[in-house]
C-alpha positions, -999 to +999 in steps of 0.1 A: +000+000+000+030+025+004+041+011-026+014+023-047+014+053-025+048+065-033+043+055-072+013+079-073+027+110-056+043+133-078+074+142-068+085+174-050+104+197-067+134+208-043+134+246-038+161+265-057+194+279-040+212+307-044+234+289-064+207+283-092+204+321-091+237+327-097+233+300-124+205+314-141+222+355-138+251+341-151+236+332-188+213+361-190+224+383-223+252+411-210+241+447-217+257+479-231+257+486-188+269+456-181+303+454-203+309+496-189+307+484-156+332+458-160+355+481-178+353+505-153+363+478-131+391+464-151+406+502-155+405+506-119+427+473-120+449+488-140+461+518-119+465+500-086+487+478-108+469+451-101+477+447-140+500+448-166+489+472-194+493+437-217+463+424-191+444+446-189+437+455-228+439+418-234+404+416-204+388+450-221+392+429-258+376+402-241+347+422-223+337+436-256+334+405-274+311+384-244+277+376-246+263+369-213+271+382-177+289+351-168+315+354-197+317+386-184+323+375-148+357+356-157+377+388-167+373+399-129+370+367-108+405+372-097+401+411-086+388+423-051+365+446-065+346+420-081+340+406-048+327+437-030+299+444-054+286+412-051+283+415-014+269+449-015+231+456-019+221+475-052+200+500-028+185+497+003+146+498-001+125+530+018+098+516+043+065+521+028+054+540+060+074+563+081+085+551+114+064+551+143+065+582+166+092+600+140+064+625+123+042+648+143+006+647+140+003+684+138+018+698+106+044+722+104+031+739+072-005+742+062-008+749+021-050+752+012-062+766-022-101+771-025-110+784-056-074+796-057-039+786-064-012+780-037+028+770-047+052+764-023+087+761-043+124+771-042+145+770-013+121+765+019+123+739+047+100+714+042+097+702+076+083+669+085+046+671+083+031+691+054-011+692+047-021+702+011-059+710+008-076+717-028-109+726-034-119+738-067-080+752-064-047+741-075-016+732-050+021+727-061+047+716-037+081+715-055+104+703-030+130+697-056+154+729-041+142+726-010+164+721+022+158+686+033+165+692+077+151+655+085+150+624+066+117+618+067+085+639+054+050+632+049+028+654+029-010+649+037-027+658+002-064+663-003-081+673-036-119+675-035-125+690-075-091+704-076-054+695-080-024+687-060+011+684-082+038+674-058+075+672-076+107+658-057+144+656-063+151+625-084+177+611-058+151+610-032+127+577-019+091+583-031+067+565-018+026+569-017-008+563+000-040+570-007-069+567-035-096+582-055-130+591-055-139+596-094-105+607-091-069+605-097-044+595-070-010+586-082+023+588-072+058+573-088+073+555-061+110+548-065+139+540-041+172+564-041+204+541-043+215+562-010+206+549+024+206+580+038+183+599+015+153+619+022+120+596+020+088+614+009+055+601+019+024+610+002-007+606+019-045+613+012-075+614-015-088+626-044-122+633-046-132+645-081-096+652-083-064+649-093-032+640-066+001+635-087+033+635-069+070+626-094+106+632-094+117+663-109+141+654-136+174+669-141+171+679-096+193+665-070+196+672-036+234+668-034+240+696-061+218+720-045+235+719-014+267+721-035+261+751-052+248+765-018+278+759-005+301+772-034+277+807-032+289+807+006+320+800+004+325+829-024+308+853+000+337+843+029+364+848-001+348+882-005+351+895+035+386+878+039 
């Protein structure tokens, strides 16, 4: 009877290991990316002297001619830096909600357009609670200059026959919350490859509406500190 039993159960497919993940990376078809990235590492290679110029245009001949990202793989197998990519995570991924007991109930700025407009842009601090209110209005939050004091923001948005454009700076975490009511809620989440960057939350509704929030393309918070900094610096230069 376990006989029959055994014959008659299908078998269990075992689950697959990393190693059949590596496998299966390993003969995907190498991109354009792909073969840069190894060049880049191969140069780096080369001026540690890790090696010979003969080497290293020998690899780069090599990394121009592979197909897949395991051929590409063998030209630095033997280098450190190889190594430390793999262990280290593309990005870290933002929590879909902020932490608990981080943002205030209360906001710090209140931005309300009825049968109005309201903008909030340039250099401002956004704070960490922010409450957008629309009705029969229009309210744009453009936080894509503006100075970033905690890492963490929420923006409570509400459009009730009005609109609420949010923009961000592309190397920021987006992420969003919320619906519609013969409305349009939507926001482009998207991770930043730093840790340590800003997260946005949107929040809220649109009721016979429209709630958009996106990265502003082309805006980064680390050059707009930069060039804040280089516009101070010249303005010490002047008084010394």
């Amino acid at each position: 009877m376990d006989l029959q039993k055994q014959q008659t159960e299908p078998r269990r497919q075992p689950a697959p290991t990393v190693a059949d993940s590596a496998a299966r990376a390993a003969g995907l078809r190498a991109s354009d990316a792909d073969r840069d990235r190894i060049a880049d590492l191969l140069r780096d290679a080369l001026a540690e002297g890790r090696l010979t110029a003969d080497e290293h245009a020998e690899r780069v001949e090599g990394v121009l001619s592979a197909k897949t990202v395991g051929e590409l793989e063998v030209f630095i197998q033997d280098l450190p830096a190889a190594h430390q990519d793999r262990a280290a995570p593309a990005y870290t991924a933002a929590p879909h909600r902020p932490d608990g007991g981080e943002i205030p109930a209360r906001a710090d700025d209140n931005v309300v357009a009825v049968f109005s407009a309201a903008v909030r842009k340039g250099r401002w601090r956004a704070g960490r609670r922010l409450h957008a209110f629309s009705v029969f209005g229009s309210v744009e939050i453009d936080l894509s200059e503006a100075i970033f004091e905690y890492q963490q923001v929420v923006i409570k948005a509400v459009s009730v026959f009005g609109d609420v454009q949010i923009r961000v700076p592309e190397n920021v975490s987006l992420r969003g919350t919320g619906g519609g009511v013969l409305g349009n809620f939507e926001v482009e989440a998207m991770d930043s490859p730093d840790p340590q960057a800003p997260v946005v939350y949107v929040d809220g509704w649109a009721v016979l509406g429209n709630v958009e929030a996106r990265p502003k393309r082309g805006k980064l918070v680390a050059d707009i500190l930069d060039r804040v900094q280089r516009k101070v610096d010249k303005r010490l230069r002047k008084h010394l």
